[in-house]
N, C-alpha and C positions, 0 to 999 in steps of 0.2 A: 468089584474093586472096593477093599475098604478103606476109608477115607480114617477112621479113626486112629490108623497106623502115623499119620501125618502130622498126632500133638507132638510125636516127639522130636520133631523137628523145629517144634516152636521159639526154641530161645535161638536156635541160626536163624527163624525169621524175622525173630524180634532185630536180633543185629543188625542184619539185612536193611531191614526200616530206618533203625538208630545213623546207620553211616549215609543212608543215601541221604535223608531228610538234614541231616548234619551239612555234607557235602553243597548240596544244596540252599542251606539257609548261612554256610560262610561264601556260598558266591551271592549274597545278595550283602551281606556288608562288606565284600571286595570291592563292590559294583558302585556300594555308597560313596567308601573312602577313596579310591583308585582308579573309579571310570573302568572296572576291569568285571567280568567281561563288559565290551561296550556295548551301547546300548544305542541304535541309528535314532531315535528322536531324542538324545540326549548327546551334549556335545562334552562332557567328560564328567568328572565327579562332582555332584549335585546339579548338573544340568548345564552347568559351565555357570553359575553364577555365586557358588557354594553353599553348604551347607549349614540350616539353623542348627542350633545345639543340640536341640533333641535331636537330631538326624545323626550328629555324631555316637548320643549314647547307643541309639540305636545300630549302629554299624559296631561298635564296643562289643556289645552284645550278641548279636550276628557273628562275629568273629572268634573272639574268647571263648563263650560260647558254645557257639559253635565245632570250635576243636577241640572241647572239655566233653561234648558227647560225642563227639567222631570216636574218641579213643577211651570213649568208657568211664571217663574218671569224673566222680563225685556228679554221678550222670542226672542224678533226680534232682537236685538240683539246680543244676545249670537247665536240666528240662524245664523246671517248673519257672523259672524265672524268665526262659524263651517265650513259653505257654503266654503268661503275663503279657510278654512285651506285644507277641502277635496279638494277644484281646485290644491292646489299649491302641496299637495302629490300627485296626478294623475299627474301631469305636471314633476315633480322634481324626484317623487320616483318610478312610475309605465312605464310612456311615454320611459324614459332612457333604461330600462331593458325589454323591450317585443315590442315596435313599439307602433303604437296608438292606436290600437283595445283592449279596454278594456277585452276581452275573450281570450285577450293572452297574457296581461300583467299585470295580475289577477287584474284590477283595477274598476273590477266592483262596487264592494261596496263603493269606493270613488266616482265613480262619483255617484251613488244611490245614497250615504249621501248629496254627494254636492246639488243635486236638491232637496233630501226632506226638505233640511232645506232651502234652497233658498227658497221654496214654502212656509215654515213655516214662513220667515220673511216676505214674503209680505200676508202670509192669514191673521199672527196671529197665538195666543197661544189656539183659540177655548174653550171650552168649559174646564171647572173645573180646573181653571188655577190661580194662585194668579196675575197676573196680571189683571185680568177678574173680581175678587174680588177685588182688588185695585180701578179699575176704574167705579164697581157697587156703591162702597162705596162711591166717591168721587164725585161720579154724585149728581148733584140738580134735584130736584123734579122742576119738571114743574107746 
């Protein structure tokens, strides 16, 4: 079997990456602003008691965000500014309350966010992406 046959499927996997991780990081500022999905030790949006400011830009982010890389558009950086936001919750919001070992300061999925999309802003939005459309359209023919 050779495996080398399988770069060229690499921008459908980058996609693949781009919408789950997107998918994924606008259900966590659903979850901030709307209690949506619910969450059983949380009694609805911020806990039932609401949310500080930074929690809102935070969910801003997550969302906007969030569906500016779902669908490809001006993907690096809305990546790069997700990247940010997951450093500065791991540093601010996780590192404080558990030490630095992310498996004990539940802050695994911030730093997972942080690198997928750090990874997303320098591969790119890959494959079936409107910026990919953007810039097929805007090329000249040789």
């Amino acid at each position: 079997m050779n495996l080398d046959n399988l770069a060229k499927y690499a921008p459908m996997a980058l996609a693949v990456l781009r919408i789950v991780a997107a998918l994924l990081f606008i259900e966590h500022g659903t979850q901030k602003l709307f209690g949506f999905p619910a969450m059983p030790q949380m009694g609805g949006p911020g806990g039932g008691g609401g949310l500080p400011p930074i929690m809102y830009v935070a969910a801003a982010i997550e969302i906007v965000g969030g569906l500016l890389v779902l669908v490809g558009l001006f993907t690096r950086y809305a990546a790069f500014i997700m990247s940010g936001e997951m450093a500065v919750a791991y540093w601010t919001a996780h590192v404080p309350h558990g030490g630095f070992f992310p498996l004990a300061n539940f802050g695994e999925s911030a730093v997972l966010f942080c690198f997928v999309f750090l990874y997303i802003f320098f591969a790119g939005p890959g494959a079936y992406s409107v910026d990919g459309s953007r810039a097929s359209r805007l090329a000249v023919p040789a």
